[in-house]
Z-matrix of the N, CA and C atoms (Angstrom, degrees):
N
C 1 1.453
C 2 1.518 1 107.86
N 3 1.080 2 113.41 1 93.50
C 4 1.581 3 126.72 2 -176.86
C 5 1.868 4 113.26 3 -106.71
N 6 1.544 5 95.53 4 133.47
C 7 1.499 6 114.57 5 -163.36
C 8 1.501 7 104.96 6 -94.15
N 9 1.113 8 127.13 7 148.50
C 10 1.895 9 113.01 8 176.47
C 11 1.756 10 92.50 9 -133.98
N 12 1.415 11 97.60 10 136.16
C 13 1.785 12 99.35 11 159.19
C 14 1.325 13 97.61 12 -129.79
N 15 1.259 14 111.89 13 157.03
C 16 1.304 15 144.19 14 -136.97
C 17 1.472 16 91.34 15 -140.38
N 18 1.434 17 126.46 16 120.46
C 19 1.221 18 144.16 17 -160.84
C 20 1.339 19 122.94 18 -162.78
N 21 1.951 20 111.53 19 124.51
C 22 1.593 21 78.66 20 162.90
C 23 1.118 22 149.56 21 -56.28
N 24 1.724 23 142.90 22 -160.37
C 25 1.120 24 139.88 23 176.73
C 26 1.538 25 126.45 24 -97.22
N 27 1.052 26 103.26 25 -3.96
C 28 1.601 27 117.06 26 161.04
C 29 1.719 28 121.54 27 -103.92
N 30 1.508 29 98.13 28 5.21
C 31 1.734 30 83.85 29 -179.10
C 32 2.025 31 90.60 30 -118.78
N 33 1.158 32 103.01 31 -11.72
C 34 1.415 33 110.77 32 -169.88
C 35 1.882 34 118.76 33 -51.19
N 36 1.069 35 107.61 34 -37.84
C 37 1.324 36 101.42 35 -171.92
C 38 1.574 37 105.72 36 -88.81
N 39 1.187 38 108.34 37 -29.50
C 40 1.926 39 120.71 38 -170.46
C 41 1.607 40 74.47 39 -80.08
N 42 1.259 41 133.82 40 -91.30
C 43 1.806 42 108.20 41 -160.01
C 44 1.431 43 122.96 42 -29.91
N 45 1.643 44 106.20 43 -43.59
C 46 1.619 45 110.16 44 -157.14
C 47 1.758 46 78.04 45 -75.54
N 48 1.051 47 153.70 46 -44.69
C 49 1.587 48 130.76 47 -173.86
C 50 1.314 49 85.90 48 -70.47
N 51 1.294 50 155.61 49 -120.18
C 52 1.197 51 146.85 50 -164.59
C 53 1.601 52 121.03 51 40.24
N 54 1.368 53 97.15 52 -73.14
C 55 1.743 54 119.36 53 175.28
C 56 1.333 55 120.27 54 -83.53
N 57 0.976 56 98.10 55 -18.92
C 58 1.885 57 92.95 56 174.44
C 59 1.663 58 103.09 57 -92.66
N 60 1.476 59 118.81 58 -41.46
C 61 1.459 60 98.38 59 174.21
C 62 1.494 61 120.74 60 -86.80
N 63 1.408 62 125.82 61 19.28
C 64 1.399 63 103.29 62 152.39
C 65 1.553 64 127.53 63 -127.26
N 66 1.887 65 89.69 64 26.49
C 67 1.379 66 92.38 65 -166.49
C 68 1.338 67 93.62 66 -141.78
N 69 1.649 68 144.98 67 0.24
C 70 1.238 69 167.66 68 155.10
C 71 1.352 70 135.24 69 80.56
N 72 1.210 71 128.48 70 -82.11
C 73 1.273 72 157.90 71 -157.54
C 74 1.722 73 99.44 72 -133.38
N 75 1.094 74 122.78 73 -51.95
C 76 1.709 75 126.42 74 -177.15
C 77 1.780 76 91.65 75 -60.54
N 78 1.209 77 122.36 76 -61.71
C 79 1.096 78 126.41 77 -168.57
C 80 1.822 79 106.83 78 -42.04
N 81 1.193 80 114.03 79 -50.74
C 82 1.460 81 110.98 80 -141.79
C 83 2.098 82 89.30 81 -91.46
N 84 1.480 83 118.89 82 -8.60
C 85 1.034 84 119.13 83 169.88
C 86 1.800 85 114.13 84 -81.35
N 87 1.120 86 119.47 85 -0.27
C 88 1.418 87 104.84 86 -177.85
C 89 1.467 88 110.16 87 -150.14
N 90 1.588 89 131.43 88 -11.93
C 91 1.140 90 116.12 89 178.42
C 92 1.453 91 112.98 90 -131.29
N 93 1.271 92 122.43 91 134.15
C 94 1.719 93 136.29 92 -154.10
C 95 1.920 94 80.06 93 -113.86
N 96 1.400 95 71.18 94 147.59
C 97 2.041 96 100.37 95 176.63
C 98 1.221 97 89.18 96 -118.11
N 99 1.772 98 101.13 97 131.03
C 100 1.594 99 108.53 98 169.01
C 101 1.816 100 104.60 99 -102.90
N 102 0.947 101 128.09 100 122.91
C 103 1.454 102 108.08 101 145.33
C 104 1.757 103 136.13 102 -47.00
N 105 0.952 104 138.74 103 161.51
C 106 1.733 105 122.90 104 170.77
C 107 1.597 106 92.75 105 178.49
N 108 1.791 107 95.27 106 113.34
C 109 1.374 108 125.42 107 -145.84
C 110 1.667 109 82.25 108 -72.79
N 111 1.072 110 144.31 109 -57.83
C 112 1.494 111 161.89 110 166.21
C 113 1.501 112 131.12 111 -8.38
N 114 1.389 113 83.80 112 -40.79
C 115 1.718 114 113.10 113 176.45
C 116 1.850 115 117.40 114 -96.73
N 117 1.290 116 106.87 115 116.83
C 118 1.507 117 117.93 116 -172.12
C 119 1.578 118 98.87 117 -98.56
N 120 1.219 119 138.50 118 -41.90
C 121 1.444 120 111.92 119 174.35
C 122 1.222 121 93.94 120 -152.59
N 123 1.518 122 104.48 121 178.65
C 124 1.546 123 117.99 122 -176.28
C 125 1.572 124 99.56 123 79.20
N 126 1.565 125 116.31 124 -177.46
C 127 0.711 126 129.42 125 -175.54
C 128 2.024 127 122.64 126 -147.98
N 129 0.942 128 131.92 127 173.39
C 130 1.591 129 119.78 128 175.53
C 131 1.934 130 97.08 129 -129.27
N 132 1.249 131 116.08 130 -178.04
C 133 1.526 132 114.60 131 -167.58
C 134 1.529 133 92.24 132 -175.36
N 135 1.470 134 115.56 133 129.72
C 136 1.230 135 119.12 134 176.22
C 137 1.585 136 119.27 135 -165.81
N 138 1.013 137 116.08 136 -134.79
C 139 1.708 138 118.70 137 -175.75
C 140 1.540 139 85.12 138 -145.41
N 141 2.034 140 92.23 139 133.92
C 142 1.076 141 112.39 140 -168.52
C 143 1.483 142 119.85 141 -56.93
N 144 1.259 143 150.73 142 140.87
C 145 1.510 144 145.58 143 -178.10
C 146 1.557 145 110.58 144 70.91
N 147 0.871 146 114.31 145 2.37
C 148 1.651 147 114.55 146 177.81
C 149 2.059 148 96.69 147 -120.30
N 150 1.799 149 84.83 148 138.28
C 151 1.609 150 95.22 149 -177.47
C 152 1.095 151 107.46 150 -101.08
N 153 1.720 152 118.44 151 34.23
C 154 1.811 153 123.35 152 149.97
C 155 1.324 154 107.38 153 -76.90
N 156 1.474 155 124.59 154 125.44
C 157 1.102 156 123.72 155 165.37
C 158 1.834 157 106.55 156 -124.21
N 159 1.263 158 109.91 157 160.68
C 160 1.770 159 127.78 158 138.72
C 161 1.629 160 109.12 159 -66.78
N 162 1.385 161 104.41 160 117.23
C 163 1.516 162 91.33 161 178.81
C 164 1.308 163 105.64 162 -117.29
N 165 1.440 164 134.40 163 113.44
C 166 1.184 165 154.62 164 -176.28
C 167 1.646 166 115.90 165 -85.81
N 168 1.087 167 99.30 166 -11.58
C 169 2.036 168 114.37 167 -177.24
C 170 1.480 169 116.39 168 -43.76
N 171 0.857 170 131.55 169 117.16
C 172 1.349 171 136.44 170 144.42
C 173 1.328 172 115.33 171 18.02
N 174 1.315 173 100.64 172 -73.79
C 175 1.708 174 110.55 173 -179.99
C 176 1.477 175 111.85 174 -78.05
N 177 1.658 176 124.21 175 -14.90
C 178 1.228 177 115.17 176 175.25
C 179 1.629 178 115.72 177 -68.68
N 180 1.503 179 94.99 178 -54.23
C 181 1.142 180 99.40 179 -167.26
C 182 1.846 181 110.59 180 -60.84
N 183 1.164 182 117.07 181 -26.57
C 184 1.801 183 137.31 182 -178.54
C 185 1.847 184 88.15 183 -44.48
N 186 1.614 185 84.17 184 -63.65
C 187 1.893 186 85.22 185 -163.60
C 188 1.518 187 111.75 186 -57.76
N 189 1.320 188 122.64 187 -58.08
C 190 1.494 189 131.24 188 154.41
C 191 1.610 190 103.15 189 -0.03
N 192 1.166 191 112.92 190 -63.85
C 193 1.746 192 123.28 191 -144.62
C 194 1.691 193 82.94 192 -99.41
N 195 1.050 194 155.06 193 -27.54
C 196 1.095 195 144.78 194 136.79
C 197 1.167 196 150.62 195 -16.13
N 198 1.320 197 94.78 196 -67.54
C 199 2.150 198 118.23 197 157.46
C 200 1.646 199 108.96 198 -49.05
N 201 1.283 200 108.84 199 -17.31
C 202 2.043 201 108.01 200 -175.34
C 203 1.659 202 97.13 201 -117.55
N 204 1.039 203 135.89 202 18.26
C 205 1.524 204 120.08 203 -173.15
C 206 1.883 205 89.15 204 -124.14
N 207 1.233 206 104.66 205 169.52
C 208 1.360 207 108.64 206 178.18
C 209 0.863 208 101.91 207 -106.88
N 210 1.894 209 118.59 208 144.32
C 211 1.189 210 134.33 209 -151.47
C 212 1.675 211 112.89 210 -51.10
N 213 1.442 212 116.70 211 -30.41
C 214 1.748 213 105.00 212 -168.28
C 215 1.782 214 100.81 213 -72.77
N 216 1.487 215 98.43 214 -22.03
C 217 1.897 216 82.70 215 -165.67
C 218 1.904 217 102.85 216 -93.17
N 219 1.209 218 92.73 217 -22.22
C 220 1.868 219 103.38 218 175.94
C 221 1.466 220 107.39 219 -57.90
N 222 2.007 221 113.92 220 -46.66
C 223 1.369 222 92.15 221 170.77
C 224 1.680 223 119.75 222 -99.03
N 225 1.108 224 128.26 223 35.34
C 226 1.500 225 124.04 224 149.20
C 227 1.669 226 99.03 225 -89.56
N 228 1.288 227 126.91 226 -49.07
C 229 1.513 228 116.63 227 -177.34
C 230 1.460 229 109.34 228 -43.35
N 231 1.831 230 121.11 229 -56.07
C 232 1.429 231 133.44 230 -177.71
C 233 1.821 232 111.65 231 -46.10
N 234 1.207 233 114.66 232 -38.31
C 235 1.151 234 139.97 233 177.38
C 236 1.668 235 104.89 234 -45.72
N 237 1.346 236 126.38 235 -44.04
C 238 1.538 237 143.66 236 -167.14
C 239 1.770 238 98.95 237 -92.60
N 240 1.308 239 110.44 238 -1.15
C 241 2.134 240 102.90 239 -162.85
C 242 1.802 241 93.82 240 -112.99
N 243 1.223 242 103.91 241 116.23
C 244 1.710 243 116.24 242 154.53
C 245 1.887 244 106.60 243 -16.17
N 246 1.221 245 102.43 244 -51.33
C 247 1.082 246 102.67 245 -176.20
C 248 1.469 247 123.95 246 -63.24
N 249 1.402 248 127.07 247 -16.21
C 250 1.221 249 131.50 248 176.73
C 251 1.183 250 112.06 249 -121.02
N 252 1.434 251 120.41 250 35.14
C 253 1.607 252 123.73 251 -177.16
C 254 1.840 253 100.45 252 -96.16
């Protein structure tokens, strides 16, 4: 039962030491660090081979915090996301 997070490529190696030294040997038997050149922050978390993820991204969490704000301040936040450039 293998775990995958999904990370950019500059936070990837400092997390993957992260989790292996405070969690050891268990760690390095079940969960793989992906790099994914694409992704600037945040992160995703899921079960390996399946495209269910936790999506922790930047832009996920943006939209998240969106759906609860009222529309004038939701679109100055939208205003700051790749996605609405």
């Amino acid at each position: 039962r293998e775990i995958e997070v999904l990370l950019p490529d500059a936070d990837k190696e400092k997390v993957e030491k992260f989790f292996i030294a405070e969690a050891g040997k268990e760690m390095e038997k079940g969960v793989v660090f992906k790099a994914v050149p694409s992704m600037e922050k945040g992160f995703r978390i899921g079960k390996k081979g399946s495209n269910a993820y936790y999506d922790f991204t930047e832009d996920a969490i943006t939209e998240a915090f969106r759906t609860l704000l009222n529309p004038r301040i939701a679109d100055l936040l939208g205003k700051g996301t790749k996605r609405d450039e």
